[in-house]
PQR file with spaces between the fields and no chain letter, atoms N, CA, C, O and H, PARSE charges and radii, in Angstrom:
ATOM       1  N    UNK     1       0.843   -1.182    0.000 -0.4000 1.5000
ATOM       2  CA   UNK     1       0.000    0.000    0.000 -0.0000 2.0000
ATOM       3  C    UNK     1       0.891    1.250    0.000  0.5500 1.7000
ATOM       4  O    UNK     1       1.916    1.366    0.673 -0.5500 1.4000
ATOM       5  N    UNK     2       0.399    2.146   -0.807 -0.4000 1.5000
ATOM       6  CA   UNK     2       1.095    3.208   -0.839 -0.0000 2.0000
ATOM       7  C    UNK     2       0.824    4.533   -0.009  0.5500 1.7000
ATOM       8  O    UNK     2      -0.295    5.045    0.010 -0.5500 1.4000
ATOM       9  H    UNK     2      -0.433    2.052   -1.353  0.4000 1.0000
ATOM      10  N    UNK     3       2.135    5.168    0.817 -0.4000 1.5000
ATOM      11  CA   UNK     3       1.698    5.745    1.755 -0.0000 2.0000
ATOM      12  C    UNK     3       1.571    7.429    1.476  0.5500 1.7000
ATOM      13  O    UNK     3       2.485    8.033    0.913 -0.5500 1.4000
ATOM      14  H    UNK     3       3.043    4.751    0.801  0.4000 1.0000
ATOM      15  N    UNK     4       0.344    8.099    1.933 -0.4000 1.5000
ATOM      16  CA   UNK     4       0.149    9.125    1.815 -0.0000 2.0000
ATOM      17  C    UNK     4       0.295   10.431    2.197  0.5500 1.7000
ATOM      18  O    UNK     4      -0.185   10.717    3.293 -0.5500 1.4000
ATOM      19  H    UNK     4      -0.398    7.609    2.390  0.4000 1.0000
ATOM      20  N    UNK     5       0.871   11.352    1.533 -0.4000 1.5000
ATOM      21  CA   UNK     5       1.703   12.502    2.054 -0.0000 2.0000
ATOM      22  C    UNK     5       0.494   13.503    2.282  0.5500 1.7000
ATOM      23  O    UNK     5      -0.491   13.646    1.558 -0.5500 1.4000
ATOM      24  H    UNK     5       1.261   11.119    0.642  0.4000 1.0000
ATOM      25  N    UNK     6       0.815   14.184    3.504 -0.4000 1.5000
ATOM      26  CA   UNK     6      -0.191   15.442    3.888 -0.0000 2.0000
ATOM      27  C    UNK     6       0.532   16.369    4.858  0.5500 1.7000
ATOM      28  O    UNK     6       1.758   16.457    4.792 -0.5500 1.4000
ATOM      29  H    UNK     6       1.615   14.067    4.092  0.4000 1.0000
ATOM      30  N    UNK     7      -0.193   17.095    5.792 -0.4000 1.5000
ATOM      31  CA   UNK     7       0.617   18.258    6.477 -0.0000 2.0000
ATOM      32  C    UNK     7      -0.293   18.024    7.692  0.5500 1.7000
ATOM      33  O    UNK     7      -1.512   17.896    7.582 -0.5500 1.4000
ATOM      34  H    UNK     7      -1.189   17.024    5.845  0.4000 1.0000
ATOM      35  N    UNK     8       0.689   17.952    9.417 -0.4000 1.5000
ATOM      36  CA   UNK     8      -0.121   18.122   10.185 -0.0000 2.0000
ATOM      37  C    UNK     8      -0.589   19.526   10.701  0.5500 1.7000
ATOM      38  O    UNK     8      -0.114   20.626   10.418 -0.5500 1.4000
ATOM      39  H    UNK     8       1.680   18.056    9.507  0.4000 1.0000
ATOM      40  N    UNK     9      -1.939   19.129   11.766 -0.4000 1.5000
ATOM      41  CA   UNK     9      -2.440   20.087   11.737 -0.0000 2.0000
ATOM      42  C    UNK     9      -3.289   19.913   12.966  0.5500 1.7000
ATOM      43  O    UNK     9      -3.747   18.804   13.242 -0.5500 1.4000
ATOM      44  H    UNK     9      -2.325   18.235   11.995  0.4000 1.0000
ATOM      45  N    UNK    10      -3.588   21.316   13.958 -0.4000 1.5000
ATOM      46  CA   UNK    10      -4.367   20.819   15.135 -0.0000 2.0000
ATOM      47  C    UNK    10      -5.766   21.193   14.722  0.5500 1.7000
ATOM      48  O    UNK    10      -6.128   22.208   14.126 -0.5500 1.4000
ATOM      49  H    UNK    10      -3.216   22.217   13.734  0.4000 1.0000
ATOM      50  N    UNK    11      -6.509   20.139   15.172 -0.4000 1.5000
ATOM      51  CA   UNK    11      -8.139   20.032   15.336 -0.0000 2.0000
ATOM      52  C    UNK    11      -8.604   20.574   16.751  0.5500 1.7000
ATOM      53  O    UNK    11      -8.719   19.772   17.677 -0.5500 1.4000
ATOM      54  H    UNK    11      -6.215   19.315   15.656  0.4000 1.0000
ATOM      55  N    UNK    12      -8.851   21.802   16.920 -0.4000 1.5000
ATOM      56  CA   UNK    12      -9.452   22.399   17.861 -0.0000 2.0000
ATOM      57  C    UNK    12     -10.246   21.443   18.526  0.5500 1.7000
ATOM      58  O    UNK    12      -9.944   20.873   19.574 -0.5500 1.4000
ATOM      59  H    UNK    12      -8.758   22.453   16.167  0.4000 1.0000
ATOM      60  N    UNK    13     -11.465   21.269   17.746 -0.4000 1.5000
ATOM      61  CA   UNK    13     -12.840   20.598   18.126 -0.0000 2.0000
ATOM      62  C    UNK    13     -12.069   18.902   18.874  0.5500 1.7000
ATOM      63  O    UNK    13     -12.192   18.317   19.950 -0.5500 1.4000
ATOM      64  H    UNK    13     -11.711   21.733   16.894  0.4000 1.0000
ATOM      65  N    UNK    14     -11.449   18.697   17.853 -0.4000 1.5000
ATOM      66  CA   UNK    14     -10.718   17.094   18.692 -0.0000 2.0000
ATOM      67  C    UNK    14      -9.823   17.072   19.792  0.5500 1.7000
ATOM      68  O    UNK    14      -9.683   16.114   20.552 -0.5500 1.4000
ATOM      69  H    UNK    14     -11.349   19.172   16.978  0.4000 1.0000
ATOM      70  N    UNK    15      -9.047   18.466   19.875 -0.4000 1.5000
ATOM      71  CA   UNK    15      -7.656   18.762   20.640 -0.0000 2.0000
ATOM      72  C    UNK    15      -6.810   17.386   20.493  0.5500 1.7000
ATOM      73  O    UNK    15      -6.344   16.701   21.403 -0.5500 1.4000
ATOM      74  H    UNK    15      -9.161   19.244   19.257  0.4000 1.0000
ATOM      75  N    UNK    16      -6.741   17.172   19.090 -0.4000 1.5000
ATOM      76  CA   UNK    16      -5.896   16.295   18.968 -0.0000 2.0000
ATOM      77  C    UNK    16      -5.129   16.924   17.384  0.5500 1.7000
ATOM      78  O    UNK    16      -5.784   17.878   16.965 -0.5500 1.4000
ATOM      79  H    UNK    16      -7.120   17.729   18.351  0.4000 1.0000
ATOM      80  N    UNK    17      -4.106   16.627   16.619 -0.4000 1.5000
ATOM      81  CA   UNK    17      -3.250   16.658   15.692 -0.0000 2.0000
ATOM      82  C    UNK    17      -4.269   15.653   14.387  0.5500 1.7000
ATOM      83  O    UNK    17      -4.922   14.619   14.528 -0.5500 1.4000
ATOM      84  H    UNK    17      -3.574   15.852   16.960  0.4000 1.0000
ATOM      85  N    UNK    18      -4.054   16.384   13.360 -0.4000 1.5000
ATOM      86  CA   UNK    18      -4.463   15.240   12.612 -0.0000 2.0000
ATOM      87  C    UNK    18      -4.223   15.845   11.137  0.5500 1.7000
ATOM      88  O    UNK    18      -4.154   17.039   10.846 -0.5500 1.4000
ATOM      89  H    UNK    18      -3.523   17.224   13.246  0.4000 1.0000
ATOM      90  N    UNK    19      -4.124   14.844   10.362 -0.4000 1.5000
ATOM      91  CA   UNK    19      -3.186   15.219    8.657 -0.0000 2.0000
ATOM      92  C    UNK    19      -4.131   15.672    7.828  0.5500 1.7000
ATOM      93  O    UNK    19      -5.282   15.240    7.895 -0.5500 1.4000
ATOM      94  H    UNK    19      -4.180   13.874   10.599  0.4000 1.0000
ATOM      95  N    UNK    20      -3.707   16.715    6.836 -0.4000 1.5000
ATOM      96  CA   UNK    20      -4.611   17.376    6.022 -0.0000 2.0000
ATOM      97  C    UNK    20      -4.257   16.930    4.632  0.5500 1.7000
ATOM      98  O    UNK    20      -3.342   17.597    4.148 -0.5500 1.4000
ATOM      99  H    UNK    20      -2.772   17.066    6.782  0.4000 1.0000
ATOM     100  N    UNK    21      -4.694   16.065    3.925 -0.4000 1.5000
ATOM     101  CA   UNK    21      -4.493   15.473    2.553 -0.0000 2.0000
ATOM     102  C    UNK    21      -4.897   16.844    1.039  0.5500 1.7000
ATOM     103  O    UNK    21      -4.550   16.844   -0.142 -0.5500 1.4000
ATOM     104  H    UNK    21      -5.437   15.524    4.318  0.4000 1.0000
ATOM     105  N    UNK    22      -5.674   17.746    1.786 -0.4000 1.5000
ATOM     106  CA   UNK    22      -6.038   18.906    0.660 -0.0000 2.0000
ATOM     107  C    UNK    22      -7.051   19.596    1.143  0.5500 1.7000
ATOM     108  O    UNK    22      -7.341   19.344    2.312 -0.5500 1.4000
ATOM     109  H    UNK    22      -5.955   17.746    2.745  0.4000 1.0000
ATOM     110  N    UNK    23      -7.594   20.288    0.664 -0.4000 1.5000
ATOM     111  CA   UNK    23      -8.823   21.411    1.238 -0.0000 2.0000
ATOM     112  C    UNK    23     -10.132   20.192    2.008  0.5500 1.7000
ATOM     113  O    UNK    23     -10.628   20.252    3.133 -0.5500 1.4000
ATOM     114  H    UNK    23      -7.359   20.493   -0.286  0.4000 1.0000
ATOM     115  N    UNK    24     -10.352   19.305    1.049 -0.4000 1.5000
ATOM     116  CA   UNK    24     -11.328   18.705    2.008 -0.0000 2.0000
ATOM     117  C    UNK    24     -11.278   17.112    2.229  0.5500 1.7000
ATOM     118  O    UNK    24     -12.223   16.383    1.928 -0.5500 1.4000
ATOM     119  H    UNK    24      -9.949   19.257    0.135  0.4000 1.0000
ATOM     120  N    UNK    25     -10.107   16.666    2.772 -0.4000 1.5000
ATOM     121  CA   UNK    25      -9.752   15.348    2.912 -0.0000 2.0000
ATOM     122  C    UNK    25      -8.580   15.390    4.211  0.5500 1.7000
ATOM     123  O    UNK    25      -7.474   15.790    3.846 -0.5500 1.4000
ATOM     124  H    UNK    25      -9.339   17.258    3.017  0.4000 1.0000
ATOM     125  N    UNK    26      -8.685   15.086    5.421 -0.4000 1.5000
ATOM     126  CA   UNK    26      -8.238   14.714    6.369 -0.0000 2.0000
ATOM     127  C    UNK    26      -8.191   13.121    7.192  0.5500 1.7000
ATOM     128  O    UNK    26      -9.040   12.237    7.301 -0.5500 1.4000
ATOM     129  H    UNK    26      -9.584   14.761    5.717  0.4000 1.0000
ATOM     130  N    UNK    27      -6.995   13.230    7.611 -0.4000 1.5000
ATOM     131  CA   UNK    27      -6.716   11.845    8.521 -0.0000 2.0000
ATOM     132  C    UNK    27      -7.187   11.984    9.952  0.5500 1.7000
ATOM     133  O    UNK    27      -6.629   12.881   10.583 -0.5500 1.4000
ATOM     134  H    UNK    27      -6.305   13.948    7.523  0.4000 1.0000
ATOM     135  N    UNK    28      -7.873   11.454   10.428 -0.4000 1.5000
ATOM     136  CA   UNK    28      -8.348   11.594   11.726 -0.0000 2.0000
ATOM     137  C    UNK    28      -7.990   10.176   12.783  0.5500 1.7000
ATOM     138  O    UNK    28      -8.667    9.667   13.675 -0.5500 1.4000
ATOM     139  H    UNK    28      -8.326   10.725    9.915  0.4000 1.0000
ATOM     140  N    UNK    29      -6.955    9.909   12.366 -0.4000 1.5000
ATOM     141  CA   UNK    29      -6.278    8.854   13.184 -0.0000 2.0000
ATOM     142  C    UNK    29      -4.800    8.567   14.064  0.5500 1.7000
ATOM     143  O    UNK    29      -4.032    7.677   14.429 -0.5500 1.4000
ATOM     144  H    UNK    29      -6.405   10.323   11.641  0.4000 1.0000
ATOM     145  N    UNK    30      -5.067   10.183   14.099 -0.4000 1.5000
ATOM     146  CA   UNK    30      -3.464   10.437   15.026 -0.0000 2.0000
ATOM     147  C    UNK    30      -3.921   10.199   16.567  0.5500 1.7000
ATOM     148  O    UNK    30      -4.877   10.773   17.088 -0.5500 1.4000
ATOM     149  H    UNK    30      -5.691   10.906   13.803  0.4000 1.0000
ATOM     150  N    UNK    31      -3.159    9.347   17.147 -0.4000 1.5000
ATOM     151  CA   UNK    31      -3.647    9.125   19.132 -0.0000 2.0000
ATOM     152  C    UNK    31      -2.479    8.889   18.901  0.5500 1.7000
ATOM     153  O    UNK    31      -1.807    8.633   17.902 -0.5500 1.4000
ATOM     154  H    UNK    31      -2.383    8.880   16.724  0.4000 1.0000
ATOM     155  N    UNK    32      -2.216    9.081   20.612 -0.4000 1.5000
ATOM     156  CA   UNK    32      -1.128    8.630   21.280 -0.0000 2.0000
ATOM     157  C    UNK    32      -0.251    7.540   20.881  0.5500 1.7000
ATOM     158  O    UNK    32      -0.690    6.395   20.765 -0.5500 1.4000
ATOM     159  H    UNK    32      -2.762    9.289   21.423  0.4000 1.0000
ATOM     160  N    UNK    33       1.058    7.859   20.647 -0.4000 1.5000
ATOM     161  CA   UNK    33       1.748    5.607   20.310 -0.0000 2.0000
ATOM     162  C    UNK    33       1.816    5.805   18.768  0.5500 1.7000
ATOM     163  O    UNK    33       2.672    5.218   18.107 -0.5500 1.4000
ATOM     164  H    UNK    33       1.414    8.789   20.740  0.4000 1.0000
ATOM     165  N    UNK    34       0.598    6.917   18.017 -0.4000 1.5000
ATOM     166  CA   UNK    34       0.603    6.528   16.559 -0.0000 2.0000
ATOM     167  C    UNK    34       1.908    6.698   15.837  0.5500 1.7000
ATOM     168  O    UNK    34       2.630    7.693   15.908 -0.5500 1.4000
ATOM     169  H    UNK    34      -0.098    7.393   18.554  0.4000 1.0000
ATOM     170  N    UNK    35       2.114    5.686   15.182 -0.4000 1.5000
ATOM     171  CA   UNK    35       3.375    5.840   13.851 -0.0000 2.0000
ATOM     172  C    UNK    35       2.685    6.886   12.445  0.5500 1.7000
ATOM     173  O    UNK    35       1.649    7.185   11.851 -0.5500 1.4000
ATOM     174  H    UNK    35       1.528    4.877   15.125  0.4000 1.0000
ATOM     175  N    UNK    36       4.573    7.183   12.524 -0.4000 1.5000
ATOM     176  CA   UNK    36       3.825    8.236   10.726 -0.0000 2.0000
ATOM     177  C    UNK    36       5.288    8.321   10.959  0.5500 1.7000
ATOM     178  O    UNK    36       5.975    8.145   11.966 -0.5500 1.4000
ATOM     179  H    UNK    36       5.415    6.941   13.006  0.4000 1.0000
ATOM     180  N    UNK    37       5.647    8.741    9.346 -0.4000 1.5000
ATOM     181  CA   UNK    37       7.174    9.585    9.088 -0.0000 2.0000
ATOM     182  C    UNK    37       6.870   11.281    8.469  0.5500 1.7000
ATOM     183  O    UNK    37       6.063   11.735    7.658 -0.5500 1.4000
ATOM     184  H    UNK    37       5.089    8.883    8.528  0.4000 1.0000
ATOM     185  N    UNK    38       7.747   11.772    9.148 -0.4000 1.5000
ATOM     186  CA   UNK    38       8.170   13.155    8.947 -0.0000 2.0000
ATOM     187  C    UNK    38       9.530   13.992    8.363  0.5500 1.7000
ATOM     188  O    UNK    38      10.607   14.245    8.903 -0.5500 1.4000
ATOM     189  H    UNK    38       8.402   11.404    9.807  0.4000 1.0000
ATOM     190  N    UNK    39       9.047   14.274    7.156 -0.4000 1.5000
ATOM     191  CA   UNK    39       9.936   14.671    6.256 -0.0000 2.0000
ATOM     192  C    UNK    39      11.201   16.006    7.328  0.5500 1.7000
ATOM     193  O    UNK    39      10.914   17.104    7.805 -0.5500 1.4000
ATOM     194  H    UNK    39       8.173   14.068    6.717  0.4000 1.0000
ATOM     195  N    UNK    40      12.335   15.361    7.343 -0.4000 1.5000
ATOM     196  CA   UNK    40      13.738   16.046    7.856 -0.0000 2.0000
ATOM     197  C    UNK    40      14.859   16.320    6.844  0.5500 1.7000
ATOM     198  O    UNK    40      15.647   15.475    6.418 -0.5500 1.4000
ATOM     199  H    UNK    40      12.569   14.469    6.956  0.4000 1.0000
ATOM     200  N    UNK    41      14.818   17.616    6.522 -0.4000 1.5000
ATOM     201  CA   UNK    41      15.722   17.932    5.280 -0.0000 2.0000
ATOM     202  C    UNK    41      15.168   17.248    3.975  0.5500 1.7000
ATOM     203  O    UNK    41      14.112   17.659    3.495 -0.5500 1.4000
ATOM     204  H    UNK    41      14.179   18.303    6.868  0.4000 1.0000
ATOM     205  N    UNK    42      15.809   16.291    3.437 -0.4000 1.5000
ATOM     206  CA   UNK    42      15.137   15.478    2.030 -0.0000 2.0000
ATOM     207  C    UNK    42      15.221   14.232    2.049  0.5500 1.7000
ATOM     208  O    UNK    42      15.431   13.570    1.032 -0.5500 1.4000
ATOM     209  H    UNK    42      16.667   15.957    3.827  0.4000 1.0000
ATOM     210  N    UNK    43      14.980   13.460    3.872 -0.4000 1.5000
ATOM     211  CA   UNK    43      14.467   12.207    3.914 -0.0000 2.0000
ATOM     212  C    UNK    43      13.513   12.032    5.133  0.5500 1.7000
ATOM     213  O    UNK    43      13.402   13.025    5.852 -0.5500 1.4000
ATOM     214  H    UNK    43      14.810   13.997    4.698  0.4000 1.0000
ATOM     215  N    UNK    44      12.867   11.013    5.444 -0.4000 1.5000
ATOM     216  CA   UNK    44      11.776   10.796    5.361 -0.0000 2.0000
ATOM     217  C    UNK    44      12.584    9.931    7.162  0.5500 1.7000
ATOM     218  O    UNK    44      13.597    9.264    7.372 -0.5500 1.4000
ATOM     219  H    UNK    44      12.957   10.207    4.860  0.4000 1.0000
ATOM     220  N    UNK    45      11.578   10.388    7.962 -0.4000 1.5000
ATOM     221  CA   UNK    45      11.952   10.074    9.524 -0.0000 2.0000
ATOM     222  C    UNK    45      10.894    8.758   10.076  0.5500 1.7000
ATOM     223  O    UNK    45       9.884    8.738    9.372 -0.5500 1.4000
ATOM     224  H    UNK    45      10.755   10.930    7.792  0.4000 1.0000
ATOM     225  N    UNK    46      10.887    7.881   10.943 -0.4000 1.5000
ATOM     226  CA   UNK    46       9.650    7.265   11.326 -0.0000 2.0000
ATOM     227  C    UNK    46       9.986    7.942   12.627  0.5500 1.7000
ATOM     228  O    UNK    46      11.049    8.508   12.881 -0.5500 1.4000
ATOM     229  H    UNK    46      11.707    7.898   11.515  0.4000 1.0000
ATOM     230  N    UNK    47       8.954    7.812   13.413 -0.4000 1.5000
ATOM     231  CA   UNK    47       8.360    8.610   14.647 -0.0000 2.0000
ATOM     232  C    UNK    47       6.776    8.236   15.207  0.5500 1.7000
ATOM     233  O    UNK    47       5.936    7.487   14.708 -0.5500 1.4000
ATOM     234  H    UNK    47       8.090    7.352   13.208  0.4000 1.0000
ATOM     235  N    UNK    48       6.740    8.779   16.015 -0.4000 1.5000
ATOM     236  CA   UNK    48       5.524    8.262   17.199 -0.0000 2.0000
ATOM     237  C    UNK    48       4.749    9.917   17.383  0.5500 1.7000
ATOM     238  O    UNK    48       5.369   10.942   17.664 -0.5500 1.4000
ATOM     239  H    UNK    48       7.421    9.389   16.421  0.4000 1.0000
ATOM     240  N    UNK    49       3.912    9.859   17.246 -0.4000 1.5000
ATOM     241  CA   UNK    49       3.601   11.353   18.187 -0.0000 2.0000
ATOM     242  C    UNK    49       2.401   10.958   19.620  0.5500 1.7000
ATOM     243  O    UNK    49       1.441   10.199   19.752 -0.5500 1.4000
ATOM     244  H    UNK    49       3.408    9.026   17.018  0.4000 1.0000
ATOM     245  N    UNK    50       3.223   12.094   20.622 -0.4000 1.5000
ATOM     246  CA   UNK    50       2.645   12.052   21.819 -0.0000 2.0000
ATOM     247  C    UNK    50       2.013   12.938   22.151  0.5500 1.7000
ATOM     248  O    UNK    50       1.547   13.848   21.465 -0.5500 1.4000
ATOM     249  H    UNK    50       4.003   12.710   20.515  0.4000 1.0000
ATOM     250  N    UNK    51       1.903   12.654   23.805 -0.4000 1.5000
ATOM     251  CA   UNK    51       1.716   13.940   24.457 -0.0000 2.0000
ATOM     252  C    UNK    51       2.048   13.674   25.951  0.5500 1.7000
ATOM     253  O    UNK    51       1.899   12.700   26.690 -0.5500 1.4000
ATOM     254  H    UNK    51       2.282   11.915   24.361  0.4000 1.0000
ATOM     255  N    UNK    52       2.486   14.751   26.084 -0.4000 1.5000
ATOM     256  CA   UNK    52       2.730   15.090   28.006 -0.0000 2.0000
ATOM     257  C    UNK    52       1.960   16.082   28.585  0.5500 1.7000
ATOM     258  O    UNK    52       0.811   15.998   29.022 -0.5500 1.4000
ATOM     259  H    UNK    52       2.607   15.542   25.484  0.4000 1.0000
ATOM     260  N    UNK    53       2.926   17.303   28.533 -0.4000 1.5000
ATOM     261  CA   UNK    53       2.500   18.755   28.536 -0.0000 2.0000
ATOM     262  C    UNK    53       1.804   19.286   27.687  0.5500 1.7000
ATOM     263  O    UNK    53       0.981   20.169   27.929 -0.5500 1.4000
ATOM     264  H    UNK    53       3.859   17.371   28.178  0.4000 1.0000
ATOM     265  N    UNK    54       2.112   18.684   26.280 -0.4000 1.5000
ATOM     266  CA   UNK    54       1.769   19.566   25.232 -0.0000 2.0000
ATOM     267  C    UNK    54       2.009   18.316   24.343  0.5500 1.7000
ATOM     268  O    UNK    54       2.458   17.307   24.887 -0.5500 1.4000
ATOM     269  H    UNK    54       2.780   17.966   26.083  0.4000 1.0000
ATOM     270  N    UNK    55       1.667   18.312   22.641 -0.4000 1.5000
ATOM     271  CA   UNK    55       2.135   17.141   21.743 -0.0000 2.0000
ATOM     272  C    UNK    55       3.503   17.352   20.853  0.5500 1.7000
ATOM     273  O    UNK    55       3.870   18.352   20.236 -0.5500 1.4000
ATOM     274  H    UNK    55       1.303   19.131   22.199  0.4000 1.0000
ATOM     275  N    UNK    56       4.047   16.236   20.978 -0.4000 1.5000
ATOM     276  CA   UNK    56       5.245   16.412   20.232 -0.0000 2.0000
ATOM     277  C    UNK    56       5.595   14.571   19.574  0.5500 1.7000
ATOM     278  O    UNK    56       5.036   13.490   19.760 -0.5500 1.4000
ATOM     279  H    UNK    56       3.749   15.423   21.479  0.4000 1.0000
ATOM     280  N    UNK    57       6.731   14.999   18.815 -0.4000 1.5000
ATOM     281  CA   UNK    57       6.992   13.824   17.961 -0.0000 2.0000
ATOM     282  C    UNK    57       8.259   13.353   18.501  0.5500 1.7000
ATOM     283  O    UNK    57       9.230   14.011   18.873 -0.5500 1.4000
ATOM     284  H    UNK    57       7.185   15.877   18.664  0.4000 1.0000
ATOM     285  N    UNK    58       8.093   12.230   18.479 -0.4000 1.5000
ATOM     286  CA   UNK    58       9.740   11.140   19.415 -0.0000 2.0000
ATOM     287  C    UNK    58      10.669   11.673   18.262  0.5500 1.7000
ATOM     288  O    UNK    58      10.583   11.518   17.044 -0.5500 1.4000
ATOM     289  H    UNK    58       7.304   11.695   18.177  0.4000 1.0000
ATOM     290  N    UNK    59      11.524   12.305   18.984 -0.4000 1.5000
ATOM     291  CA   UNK    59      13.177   11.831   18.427 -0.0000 2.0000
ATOM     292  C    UNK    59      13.291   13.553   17.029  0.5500 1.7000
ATOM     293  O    UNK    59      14.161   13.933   16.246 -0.5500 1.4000
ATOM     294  H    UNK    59      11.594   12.430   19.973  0.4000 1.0000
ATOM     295  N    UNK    60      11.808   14.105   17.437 -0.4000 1.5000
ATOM     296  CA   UNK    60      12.069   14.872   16.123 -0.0000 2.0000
ATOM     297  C    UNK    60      12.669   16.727   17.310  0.5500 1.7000
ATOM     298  O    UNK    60      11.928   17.170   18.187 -0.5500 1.4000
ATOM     299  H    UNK    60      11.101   13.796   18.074  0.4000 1.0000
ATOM     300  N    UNK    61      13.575   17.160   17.073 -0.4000 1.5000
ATOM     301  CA   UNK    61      13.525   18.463   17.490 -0.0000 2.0000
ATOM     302  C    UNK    61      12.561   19.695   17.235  0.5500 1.7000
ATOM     303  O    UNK    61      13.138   20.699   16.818 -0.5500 1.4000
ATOM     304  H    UNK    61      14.176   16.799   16.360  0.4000 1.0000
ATOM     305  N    UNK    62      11.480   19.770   17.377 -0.4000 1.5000
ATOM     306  CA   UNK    62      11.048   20.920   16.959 -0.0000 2.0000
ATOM     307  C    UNK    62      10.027   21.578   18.300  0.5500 1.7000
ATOM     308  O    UNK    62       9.734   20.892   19.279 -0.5500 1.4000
ATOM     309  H    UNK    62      11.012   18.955   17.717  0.4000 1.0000
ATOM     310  N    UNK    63       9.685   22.670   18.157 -0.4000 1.5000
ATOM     311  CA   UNK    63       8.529   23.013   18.994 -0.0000 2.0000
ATOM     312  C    UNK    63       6.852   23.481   18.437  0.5500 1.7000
ATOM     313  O    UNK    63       5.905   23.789   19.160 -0.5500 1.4000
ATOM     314  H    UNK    63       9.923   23.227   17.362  0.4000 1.0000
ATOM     315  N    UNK    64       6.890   23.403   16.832 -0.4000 1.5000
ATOM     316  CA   UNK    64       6.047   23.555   16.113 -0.0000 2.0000
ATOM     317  C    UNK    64       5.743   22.454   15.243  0.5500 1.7000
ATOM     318  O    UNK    64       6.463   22.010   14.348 -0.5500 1.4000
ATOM     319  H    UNK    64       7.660   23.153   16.244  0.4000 1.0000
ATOM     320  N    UNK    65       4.661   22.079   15.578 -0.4000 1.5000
ATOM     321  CA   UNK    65       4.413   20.799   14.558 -0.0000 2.0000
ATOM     322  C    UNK    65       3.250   21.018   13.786  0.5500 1.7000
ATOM     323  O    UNK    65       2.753   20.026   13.253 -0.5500 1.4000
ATOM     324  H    UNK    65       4.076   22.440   16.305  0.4000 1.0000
ATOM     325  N    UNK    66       2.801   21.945   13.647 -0.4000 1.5000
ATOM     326  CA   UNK    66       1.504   22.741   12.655 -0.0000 2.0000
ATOM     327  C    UNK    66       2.260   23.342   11.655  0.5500 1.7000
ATOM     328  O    UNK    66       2.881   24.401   11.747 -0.5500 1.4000
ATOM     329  H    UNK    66       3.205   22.751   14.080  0.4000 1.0000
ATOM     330  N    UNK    67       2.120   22.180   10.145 -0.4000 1.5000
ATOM     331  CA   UNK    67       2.296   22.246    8.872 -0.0000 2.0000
ATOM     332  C    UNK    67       3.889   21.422    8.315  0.5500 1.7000
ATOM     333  O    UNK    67       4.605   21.597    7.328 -0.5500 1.4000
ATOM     334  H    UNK    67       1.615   21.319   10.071  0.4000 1.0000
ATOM     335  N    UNK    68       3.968   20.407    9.606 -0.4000 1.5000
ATOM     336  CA   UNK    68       5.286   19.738    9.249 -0.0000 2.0000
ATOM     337  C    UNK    68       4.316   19.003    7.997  0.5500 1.7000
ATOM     338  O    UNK    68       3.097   18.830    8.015 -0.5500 1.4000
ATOM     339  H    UNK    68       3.386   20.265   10.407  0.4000 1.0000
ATOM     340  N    UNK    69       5.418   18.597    6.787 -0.4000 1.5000
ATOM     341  CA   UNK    69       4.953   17.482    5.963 -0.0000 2.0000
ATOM     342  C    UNK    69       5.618   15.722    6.707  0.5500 1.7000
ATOM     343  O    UNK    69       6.620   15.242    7.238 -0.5500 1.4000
ATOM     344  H    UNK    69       6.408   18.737    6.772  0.4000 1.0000
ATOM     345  N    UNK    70       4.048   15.293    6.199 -0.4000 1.5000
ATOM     346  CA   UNK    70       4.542   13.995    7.409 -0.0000 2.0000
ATOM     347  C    UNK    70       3.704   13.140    6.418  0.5500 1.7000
ATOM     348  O    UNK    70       3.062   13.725    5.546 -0.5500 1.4000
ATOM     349  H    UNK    70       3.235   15.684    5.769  0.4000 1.0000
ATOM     350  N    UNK    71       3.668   11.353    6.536 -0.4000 1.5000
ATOM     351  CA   UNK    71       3.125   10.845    5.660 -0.0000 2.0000
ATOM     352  C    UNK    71       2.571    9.288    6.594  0.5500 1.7000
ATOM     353  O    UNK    71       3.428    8.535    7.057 -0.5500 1.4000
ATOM     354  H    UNK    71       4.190   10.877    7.245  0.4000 1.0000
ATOM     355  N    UNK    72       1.413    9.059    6.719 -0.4000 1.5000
ATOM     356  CA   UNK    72       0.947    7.374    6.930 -0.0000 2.0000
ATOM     357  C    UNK    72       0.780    6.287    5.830  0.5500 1.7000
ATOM     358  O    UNK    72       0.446    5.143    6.138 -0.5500 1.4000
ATOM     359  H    UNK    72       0.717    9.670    6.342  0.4000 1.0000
């Protein structure tokens, strides 16, 4: 199966993260533990995204994760 590239993005209404495939097509299957890769420079990362304090992605440095390109 071929995996699909989009941009994350926070869902107010869910207070959860979830991928935007184009104006009206979203992934609504980001929880806790979930796998996805996230594009770092011009390759392609695997990673987990969480949450503690706030949500973030294992192993990735950033403090903004609204409009990383990431792919399931």
């Amino acid at each position: 199966m071929e995996k699909r590239q989009g941009a994350l993005y926070f869902d107010r209404e869910e207070e959860r993260y979830n991928i935007r495939f184009g104006l009206e097509e979203c992934y609504h299957g980001l929880y806790c533990g979930g796998g996805l890769e996230v594009l770092v420079g011009k390759r392609w990362v695997r990673t987990r995204i969480e949450k503690a304090a706030d949500w973030y992605l294992v192993g990735i440095d950033t403090d903004w994760l609204d409009g990383l390109r990431v792919r399931v």
